[in-house]
C-alpha positions in Angstrom: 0.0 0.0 0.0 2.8 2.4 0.6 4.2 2.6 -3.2 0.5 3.2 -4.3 -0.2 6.0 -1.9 3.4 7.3 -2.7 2.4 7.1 -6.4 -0.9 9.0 -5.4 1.5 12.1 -3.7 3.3 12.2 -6.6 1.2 12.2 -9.0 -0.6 14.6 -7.0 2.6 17.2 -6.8 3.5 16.9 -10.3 0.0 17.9 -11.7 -0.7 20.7 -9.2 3.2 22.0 -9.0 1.5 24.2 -11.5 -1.4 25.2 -9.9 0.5 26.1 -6.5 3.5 27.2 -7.8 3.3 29.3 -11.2 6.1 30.9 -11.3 8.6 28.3 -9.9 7.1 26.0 -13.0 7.4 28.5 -15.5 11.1 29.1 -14.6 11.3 25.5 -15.5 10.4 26.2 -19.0 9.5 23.5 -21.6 12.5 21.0 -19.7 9.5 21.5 -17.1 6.8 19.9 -19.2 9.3 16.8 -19.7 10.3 16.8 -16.3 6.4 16.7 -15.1 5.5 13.7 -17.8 8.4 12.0 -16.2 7.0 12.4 -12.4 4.0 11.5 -13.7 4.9 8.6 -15.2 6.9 7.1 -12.5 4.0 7.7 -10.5 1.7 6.3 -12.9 4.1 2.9 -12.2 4.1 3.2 -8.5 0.5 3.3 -8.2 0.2 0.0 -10.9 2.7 -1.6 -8.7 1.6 -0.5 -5.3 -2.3 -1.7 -6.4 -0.9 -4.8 -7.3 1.0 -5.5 -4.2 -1.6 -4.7 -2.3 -3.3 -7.6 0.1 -6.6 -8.1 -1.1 -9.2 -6.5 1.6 -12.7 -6.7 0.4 -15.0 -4.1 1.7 -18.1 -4.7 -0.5 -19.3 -6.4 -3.5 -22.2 -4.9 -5.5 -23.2 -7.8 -7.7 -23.2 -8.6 -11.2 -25.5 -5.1 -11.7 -22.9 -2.9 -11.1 -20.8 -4.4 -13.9 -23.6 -3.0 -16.2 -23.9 0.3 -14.7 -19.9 0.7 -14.7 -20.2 0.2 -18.5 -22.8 2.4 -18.9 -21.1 5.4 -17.0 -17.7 4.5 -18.4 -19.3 5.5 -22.3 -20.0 8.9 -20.6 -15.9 8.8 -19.1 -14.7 8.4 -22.9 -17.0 11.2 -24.3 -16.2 13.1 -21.3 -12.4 13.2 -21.7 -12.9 13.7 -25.3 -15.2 16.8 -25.1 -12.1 19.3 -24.3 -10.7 18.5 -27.4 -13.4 18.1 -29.9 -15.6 20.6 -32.1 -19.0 19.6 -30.3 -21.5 21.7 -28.8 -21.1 19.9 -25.7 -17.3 21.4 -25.1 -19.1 24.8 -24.2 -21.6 23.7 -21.7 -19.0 22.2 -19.4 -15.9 23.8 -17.2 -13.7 21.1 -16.8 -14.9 17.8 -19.3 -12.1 15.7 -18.5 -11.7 15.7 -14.0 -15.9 15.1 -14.6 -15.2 11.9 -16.3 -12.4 11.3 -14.3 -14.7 11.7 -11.2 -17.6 9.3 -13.1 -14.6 7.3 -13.7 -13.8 6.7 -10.2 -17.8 6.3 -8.9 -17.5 3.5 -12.3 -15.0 1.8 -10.9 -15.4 1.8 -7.3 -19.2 0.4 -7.6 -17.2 -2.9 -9.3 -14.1 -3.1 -7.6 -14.7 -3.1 -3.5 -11.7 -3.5 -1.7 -9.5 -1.4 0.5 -6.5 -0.6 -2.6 -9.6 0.4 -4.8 -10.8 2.8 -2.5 -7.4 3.9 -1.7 -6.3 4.2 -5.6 -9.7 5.8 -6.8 -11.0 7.7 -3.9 -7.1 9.2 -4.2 -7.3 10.3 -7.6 -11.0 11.7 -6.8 -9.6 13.8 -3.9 -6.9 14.8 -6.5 -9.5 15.7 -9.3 -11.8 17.7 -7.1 -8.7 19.7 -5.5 -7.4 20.6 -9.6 -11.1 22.0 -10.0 -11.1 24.1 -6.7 -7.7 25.1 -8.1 -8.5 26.0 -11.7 -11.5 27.8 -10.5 -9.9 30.2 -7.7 -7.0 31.2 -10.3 -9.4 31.4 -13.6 -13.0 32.6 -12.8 -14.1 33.3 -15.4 -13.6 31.4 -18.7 -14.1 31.6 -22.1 -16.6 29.4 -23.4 -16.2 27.2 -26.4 -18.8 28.4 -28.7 -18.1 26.8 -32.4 -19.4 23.4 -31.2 -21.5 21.8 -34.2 -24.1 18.9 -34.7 -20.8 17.3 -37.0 -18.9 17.5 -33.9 -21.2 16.1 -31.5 -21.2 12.7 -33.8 -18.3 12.8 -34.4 -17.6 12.7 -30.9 -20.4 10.4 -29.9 -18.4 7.7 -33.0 -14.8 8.0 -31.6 -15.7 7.8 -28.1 -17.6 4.8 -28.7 -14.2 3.6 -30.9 -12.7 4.2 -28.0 -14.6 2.0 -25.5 -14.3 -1.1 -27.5 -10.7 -0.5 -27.2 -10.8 0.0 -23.4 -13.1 -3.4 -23.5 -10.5 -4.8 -25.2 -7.3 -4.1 -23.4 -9.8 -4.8 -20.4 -10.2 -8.2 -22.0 -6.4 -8.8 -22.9 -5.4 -8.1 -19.5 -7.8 -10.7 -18.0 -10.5 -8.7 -16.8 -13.7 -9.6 -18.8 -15.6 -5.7 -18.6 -18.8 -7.7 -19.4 -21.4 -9.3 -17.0 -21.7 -12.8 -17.9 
């Protein structure tokens, strides 16, 4: 449990370093931007590892229902963290696409996956998401809305997030965890 929570702080201090410290990251230049991928992926590999070590300490189990709604909100995840980079109408309606799927993302995955590293992993990257929206919103109040979003964009959207989720069921599958009930 102690790499993942160590890959949790990290993670953590690499993506608000920004937030909390502006002008120590923009000293840092562009090297900065390598230097914060790097954090992030080493922390990225100490929360894999540390969730894998992890002794196995259920807390609930939710039933083969869950599995259904998990799939169900996890489509609205992929269409989430695509909004923010698409031409849809939806990218002007919300503030910050991606740390809402990221939230639905962790309710998605804790409603299927009830043990004690689960909570720690998820509910930790939750707690990170909702502090990066606190942050964004006390330094940028007010922003500018996206407002060339076009029926086009919305399905194209809609088609490559759904692209998108097969994959995730797939790599889901390859790595020997059927996403499916059944």
């Amino acid at each position: 449990m102690t790499l993942l929570i160590l890959g949790l702080l990290l993670w953590a201090a690499a993506h608000y370093f920004k937030r909390i410290a502006p002008d120590a990251r923009a000293k840092l230049g562009e090297p900065g931007k390598g230097l914060v991928a790097v954090v992030s992926i080493g922390a990225i590999v100490l929360m894999v590892l540390g969730y894998r070590a992890s002794e196995d300490v259920p807390l609930w189990d939710l039933g083969p229902a869950a599995i259904s709604a998990n799939n169900l909100i996890m489509v609205v995840v992929v269409i989430l963290f695509g909004v923010g980079q698409s031409k849809s109408r939806l990218r002007g309606r919300l503030r910050h696409p991606m740390l809402t799927g990221l939230l639905l993302w962790v309710v998605a995955h804790l409603m299927v996956n009830g043990d004690l590293s689960s909570v720690v992993l998820f509910g930790g990257l939750g707690l990170w998401a909702i502090g990066s929206m606190i942050l964004i919103n006390s330094a940028e109040p007010a922003p500018v809305p996206f407002v060339d979003g076009t029926l086009r964009g919305d399905v194209k959207l809609f088609a490559i997030s759904v692209v998108v989720f097969i994959v995730i069921a797939a790599l889901h599958t390859y790595l020997g965890r059927w996403p499916f009930p059944g």
